[in-house]
C-alpha positions as CSV (number, residue, x, y, z in Angstrom):
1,X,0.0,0.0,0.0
2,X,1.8,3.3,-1.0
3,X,0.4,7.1,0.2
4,X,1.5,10.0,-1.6
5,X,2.5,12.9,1.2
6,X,3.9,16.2,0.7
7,X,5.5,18.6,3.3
8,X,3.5,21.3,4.2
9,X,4.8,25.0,4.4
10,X,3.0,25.7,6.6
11,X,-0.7,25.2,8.5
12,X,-2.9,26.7,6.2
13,X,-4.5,23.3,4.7
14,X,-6.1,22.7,7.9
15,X,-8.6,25.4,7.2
16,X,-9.0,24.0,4.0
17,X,-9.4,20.9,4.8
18,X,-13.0,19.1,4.6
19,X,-12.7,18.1,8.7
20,X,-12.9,21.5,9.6
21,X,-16.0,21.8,8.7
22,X,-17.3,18.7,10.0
23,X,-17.5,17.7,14.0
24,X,-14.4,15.8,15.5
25,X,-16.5,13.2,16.6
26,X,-15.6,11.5,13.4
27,X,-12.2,12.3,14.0
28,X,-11.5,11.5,17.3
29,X,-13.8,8.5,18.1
30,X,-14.1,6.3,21.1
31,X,-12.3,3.4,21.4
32,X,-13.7,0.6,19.2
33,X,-16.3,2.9,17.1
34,X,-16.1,2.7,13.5
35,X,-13.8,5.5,11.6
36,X,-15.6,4.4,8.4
37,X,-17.8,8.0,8.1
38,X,-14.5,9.7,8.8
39,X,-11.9,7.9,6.2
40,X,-15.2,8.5,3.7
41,X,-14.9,12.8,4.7
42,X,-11.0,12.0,4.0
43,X,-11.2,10.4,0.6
44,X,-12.7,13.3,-0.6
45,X,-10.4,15.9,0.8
46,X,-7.7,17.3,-1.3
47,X,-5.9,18.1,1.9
48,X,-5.2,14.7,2.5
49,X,-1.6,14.4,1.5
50,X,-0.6,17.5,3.8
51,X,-3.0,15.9,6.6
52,X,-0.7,12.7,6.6
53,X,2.3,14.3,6.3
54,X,1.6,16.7,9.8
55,X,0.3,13.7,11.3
56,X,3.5,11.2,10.5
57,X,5.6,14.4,11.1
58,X,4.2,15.1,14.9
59,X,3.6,11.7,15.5
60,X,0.0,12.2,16.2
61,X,-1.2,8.9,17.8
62,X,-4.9,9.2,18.1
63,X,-7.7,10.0,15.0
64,X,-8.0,9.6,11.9
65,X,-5.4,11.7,9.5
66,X,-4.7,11.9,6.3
67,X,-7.3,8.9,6.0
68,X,-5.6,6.3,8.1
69,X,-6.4,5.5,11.9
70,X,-3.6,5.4,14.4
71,X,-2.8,1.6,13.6
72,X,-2.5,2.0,9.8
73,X,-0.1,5.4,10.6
74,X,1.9,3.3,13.3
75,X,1.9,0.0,10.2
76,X,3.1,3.2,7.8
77,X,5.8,4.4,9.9
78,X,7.3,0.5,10.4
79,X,7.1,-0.7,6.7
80,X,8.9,3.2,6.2
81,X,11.6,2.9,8.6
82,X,12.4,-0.8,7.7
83,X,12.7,0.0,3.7
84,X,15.1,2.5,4.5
């Protein structure tokens, strides 16, 4: 599985991005809830790549960014650090 990331100059894409305008409920939910509705809201951003990218980059370990839950971004980093 390969996701494209860019580096972000700065913050900006987070006002642009579609989860700003949604609640972080999606987001952020409890433990065992389903992340579906919020990787759906994702897949139709265009910030995506820059969401991933700040999330791998501050090794955020809770939500959904960039489209993946915190156990495909923990997967991410260990197939990344191991082909380099």
């Amino acid at each position: 599985m390969h996701y494209e990331t860019i580096t972000p100059m700065d913050d900006a894409w987070q006002a642009q991005a579609l989860c700003a305008e949604t609640g972080a409920d999606f987001f952020f939910p409890e433990p065992g809830s389903s992340v579906r509705e919020a990787k759906r809201i994702c897949g139709m951003c265009e910030m995506r790549p820059a969401c991933l990218e700040y999330a791998l980059s501050n090794d955020e370990r809770f939500g959904v960014w960039g489209g993946l839950s915190e156990k495909e971004r923990l997967q991410l980093r260990r197939t990344s650090h191991t082909s380099h």
